[in-house]
Residue frames relative to the residue before (quaternion, step in Angstrom):
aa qw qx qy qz dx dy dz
X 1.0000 0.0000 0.0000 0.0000 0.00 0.00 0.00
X 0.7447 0.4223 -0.2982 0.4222 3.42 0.71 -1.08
X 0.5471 0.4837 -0.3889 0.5616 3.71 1.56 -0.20
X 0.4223 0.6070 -0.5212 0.4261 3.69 0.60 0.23
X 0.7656 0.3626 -0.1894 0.4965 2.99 -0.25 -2.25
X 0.8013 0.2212 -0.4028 0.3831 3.78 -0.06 -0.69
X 0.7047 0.4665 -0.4811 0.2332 3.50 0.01 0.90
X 0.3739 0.6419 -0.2443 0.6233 2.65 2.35 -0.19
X 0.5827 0.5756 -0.2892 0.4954 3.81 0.88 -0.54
X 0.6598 0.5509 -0.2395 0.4515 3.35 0.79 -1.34
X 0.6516 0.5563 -0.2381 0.4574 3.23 0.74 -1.98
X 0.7820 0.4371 -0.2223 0.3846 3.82 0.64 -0.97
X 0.3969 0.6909 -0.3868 0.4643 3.59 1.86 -0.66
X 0.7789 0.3961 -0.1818 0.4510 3.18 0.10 -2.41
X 0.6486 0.5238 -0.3630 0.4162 4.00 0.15 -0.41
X 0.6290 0.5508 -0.2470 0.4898 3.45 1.16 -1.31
X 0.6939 0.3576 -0.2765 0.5605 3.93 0.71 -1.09
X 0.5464 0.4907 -0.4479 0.5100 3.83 0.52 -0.13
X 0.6248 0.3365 -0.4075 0.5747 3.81 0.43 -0.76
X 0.7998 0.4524 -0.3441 0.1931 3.32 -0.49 -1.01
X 0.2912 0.6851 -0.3836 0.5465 3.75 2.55 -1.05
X 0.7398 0.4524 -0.2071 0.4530 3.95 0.22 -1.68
X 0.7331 0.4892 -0.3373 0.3309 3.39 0.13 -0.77
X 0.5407 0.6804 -0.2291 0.4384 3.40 1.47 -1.49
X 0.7580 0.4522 -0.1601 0.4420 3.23 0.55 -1.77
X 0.5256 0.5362 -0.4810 0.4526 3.67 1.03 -0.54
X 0.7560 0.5437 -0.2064 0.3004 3.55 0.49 -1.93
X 0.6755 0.4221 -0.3763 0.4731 3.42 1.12 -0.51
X 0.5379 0.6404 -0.3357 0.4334 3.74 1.30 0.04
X 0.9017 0.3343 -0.1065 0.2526 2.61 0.98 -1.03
X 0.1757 -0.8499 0.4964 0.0167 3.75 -0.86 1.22
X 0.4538 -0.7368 0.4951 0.0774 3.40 -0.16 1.69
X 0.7093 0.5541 -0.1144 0.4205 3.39 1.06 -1.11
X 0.5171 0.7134 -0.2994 0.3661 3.56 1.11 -1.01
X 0.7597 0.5160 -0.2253 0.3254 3.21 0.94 -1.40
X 0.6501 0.4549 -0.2187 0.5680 3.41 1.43 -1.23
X 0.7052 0.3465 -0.3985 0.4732 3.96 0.64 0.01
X 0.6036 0.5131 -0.5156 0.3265 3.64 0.41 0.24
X 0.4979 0.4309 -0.3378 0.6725 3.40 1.85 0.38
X 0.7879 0.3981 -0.3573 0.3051 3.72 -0.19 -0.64
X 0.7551 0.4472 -0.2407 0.4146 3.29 1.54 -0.73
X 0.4580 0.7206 -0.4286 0.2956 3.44 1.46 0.52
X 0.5647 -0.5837 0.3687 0.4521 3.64 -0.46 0.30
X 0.6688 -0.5851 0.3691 0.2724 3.50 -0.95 1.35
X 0.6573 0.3695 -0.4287 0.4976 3.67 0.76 -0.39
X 0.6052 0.5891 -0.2788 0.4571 3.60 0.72 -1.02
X 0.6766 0.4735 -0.2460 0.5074 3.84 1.04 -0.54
X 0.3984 0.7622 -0.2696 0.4332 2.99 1.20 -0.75
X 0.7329 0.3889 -0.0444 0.5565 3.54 0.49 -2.20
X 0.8728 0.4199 -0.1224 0.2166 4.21 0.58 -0.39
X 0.3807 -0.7804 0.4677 0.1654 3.12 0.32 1.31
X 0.0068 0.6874 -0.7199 -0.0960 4.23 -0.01 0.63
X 0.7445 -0.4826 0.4103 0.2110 2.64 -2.58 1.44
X 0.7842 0.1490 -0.1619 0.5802 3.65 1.29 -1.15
X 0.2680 -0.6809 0.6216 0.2798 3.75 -0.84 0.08
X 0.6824 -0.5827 0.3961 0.1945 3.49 -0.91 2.15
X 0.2895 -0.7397 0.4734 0.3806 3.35 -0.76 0.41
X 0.4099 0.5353 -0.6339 0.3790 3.77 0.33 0.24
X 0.8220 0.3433 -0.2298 0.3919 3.65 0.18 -0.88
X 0.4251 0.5536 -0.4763 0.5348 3.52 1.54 0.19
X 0.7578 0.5058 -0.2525 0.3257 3.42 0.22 -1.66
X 0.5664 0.6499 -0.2588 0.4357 3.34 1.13 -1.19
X 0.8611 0.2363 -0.2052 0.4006 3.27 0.49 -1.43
X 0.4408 0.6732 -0.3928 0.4452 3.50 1.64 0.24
X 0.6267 0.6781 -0.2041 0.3253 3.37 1.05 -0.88
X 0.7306 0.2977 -0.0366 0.6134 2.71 0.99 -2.00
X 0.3267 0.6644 -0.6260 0.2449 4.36 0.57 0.23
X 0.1445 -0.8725 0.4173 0.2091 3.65 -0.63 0.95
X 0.2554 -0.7714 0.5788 -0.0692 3.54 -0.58 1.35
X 0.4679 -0.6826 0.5522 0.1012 3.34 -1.11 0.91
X 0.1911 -0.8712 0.4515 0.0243 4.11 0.04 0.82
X 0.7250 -0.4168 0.4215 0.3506 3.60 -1.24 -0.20
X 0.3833 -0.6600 0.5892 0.2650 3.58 -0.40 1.41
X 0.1348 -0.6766 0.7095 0.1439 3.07 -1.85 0.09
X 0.7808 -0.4150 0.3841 0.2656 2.77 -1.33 1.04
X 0.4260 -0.7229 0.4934 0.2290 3.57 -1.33 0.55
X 0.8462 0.0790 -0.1954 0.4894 3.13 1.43 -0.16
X 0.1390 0.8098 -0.5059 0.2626 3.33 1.61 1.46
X 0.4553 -0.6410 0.5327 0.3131 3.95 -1.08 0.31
X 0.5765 -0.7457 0.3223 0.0877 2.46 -1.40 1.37
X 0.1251 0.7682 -0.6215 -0.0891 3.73 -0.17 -0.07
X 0.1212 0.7495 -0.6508 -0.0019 3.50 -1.43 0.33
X 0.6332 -0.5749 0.4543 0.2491 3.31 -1.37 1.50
X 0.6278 -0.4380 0.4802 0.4284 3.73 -1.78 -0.01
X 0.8736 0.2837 -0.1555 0.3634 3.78 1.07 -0.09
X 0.8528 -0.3960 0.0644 0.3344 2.79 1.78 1.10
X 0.6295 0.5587 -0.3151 0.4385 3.23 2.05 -1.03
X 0.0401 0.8653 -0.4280 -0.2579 3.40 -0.40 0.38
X 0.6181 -0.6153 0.4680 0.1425 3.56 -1.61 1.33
X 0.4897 -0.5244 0.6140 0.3289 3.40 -1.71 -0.40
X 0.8944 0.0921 -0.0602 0.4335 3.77 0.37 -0.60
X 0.5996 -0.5154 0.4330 0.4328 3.82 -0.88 0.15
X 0.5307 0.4609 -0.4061 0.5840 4.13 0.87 -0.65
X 0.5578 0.6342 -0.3599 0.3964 3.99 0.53 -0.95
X 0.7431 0.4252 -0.1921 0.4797 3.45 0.92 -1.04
X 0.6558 0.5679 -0.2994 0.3973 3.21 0.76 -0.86
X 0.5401 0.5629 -0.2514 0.5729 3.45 1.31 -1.01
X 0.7149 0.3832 -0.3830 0.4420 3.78 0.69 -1.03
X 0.5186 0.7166 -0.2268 0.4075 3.22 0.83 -1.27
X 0.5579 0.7010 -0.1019 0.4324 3.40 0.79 -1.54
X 0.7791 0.5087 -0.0897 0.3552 3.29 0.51 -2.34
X 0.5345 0.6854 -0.1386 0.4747 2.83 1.31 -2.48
X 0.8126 0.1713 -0.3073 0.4647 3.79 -0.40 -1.16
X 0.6153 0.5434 -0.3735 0.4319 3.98 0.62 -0.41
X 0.7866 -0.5646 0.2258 0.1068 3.68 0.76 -0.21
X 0.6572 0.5885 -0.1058 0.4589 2.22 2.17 -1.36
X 0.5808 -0.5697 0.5368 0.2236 3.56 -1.44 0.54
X 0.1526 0.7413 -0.6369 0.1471 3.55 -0.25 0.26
X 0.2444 -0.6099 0.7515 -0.0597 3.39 -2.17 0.91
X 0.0588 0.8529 -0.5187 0.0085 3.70 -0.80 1.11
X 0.8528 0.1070 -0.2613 0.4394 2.26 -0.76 1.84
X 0.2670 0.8124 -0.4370 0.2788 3.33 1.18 0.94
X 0.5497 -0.6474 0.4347 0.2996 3.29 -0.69 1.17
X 0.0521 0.6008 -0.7946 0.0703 3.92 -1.24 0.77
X 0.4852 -0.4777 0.7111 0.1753 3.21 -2.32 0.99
X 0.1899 0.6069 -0.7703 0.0479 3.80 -0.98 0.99
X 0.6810 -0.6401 0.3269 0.1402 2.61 -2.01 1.36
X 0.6811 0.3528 -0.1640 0.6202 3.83 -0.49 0.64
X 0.8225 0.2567 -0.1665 0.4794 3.74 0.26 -0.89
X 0.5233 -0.6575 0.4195 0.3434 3.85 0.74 -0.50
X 0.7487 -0.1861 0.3089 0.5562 3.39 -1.14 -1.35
X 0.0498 -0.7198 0.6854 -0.0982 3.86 -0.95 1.30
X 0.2632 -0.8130 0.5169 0.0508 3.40 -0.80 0.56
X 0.1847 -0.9393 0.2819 0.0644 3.63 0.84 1.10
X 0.6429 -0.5223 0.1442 0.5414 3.55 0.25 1.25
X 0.7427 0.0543 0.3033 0.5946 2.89 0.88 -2.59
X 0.0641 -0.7075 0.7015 0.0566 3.42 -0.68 0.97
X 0.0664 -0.7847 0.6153 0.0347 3.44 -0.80 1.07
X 0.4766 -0.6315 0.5977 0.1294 3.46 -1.76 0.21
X 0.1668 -0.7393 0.6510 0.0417 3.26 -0.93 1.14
X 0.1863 -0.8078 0.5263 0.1889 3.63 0.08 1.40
X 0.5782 0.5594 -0.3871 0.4505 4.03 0.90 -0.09
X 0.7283 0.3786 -0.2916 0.4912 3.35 0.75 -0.83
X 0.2107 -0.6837 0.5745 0.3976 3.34 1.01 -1.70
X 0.8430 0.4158 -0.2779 0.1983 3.36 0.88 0.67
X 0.7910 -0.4567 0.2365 0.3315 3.71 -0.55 0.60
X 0.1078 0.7838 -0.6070 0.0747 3.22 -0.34 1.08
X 0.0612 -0.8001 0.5773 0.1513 3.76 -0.87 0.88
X 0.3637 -0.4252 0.7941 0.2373 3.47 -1.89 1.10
X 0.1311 -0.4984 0.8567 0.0189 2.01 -2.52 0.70
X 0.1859 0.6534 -0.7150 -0.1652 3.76 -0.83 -0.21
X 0.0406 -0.7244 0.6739 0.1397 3.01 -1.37 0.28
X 0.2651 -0.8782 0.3964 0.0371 3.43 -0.48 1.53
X 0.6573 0.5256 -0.2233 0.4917 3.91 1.20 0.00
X 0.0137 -0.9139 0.3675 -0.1716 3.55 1.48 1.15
X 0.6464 0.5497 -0.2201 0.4813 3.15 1.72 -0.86
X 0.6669 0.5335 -0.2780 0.4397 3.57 1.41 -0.58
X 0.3914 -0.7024 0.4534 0.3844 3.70 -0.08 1.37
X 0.7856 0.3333 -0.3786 0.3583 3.96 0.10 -0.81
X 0.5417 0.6314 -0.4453 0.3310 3.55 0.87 -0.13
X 0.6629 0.4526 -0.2913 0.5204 3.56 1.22 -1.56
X 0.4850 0.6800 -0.3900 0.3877 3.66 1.20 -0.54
X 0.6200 0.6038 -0.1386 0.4816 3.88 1.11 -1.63
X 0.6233 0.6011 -0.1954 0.4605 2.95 1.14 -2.16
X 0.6701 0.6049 -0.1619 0.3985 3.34 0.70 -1.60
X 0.8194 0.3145 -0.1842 0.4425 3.66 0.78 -1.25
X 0.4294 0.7067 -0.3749 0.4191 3.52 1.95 -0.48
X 0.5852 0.6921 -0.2389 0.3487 3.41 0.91 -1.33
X 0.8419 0.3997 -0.0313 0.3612 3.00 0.64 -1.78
X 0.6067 0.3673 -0.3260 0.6250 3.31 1.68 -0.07
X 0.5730 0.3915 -0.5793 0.4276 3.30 0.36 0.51
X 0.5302 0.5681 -0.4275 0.4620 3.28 0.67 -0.42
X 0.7799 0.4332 -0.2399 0.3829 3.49 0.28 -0.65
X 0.6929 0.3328 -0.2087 0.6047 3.18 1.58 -0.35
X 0.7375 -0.4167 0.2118 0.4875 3.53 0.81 1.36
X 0.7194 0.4766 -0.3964 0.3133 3.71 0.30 -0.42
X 0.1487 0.9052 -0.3946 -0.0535 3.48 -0.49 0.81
X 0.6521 -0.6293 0.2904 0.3072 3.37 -0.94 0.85
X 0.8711 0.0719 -0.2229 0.4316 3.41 -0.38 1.57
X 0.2634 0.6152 -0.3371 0.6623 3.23 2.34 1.06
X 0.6960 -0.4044 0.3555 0.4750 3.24 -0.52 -1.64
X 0.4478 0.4656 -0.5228 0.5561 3.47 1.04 1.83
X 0.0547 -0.6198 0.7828 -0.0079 3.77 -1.11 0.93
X 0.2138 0.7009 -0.6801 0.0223 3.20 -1.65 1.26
X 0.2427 -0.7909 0.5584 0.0616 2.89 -1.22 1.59
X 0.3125 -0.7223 0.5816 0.2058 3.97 -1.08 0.67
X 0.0410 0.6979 -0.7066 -0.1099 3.38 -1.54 -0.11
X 0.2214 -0.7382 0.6185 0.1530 3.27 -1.49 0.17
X 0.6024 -0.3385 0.4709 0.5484 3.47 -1.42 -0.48
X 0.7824 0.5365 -0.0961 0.3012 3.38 0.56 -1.10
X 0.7602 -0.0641 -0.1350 0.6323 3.33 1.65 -1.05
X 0.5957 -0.6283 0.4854 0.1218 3.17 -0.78 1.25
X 0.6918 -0.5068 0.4638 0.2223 3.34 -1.37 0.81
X 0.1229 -0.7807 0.6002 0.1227 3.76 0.10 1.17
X 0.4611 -0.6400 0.5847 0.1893 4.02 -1.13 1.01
X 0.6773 0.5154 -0.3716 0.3709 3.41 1.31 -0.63
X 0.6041 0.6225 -0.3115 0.3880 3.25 1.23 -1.05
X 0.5685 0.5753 -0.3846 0.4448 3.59 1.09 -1.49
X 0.6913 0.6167 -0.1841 0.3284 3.44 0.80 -1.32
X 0.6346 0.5230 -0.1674 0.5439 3.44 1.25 -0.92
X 0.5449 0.4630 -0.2461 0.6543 3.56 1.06 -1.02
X 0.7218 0.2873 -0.4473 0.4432 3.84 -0.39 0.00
X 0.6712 0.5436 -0.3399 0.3722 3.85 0.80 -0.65
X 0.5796 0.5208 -0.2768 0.5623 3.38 1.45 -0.81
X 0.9302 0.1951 -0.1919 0.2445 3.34 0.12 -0.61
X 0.5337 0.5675 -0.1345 0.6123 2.95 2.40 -0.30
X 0.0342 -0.9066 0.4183 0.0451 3.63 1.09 -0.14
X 0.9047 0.0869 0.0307 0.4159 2.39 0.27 -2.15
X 0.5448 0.6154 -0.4165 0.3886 3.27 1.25 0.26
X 0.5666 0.5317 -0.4066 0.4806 3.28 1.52 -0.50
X 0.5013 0.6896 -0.3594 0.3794 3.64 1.13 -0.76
X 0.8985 0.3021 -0.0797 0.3082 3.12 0.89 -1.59
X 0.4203 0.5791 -0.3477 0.6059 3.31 2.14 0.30
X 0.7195 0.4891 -0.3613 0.3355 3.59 0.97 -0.50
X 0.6907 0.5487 -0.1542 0.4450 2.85 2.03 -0.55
């Protein structure tokens, strides 16, 4: 038996360093970047005249950012909260999450209207942008955990997104709070590394 496994070990060693010989040699080829400057670095009149295969992500993100969308009234006499840049939220945990986004890189839209099945027009806290993937990821927090019909809501909110395509730990982040436990800064924090990786990679860099 033990001459099995250790020849079976070997057999997987030598096969493993061959991938990994291959992998190497791709990565040092390879420039992610190449494609989106052989358009940005042309002279502005000349750019003008060219439709590129991908559109750069500055000029993706940008025009994601600034797409104009109609949001969630607020109350005439709801409390205020407002980010370091102006957006302004429903709750103090609301910020932190924005806050959160902001120093990590990420794009994000609050409260942007989506169609979920069964329930209609919902307005998700934070609809954020993976600039690597190019794709939509929605927060939710829901901060009144302690109120039986809220976690009830909380409970059915969940489940139609799910049904309309959105899924928890894909491209749905939901955070809870209570009276009791409070919004943890670490968690908010953890949840952008997992799903932001490489953008967090590439803002740190």
């Amino acid at each position: 038996m033990a001459i099995a496994q250790r020849d079976y070990n070997k057999a997987a060693a030598d096969i493993l360093k061959i991938e990994i010989a291959a992998l190497t040699s791709l990565l040092a080829d390879y420039r992610p970047n190449e494609l989106d400057e052989a358009y940005t670095q042309l002279h502005p009149g000349r750019r003008a005249l060219v439709t590129p295969i991908r559109e750069p992500d500055e000029e993706f993100i940008a025009t994601w950012q600034h797409l104009p969308y109609t949001g969630k009234p607020f109350e005439i006499n709801a409390p205020e909260f407002f980010t370091s840049t102006g957006v302004r939220v429903r709750s103090k945990s609301e910020v932190i999450i924005a806050e959160a986004l902001y120093r990590a890189g990420i794009s994000f839209r609050y409260e942007y209207p989506i169609s979920v099945k069964g329930w209609g027009t919902l307005y998700p806290d934070f609809t954020c942008l993976n600039t690597t993937s190019r794709e939509e990821i929605i927060w939710e927090h829901f901060g009144l955990m302690g109120d039986p019909d809220y976690t009830e809501n909380a409970i059915q909110k969940i489940s139609h997104y799910a049904a309309s395509g959105y899924i928890l730990g894909k491209n749905l982040i939901v955070t809870f709070e209570s009276g009791n436990t409070p919004l943890s800064v670490k968690q908010v924090q953890a949840y952008i590394k997992a799903f932001f990786k490489q953008n967090v990679s590439r803002q740190q860099n």
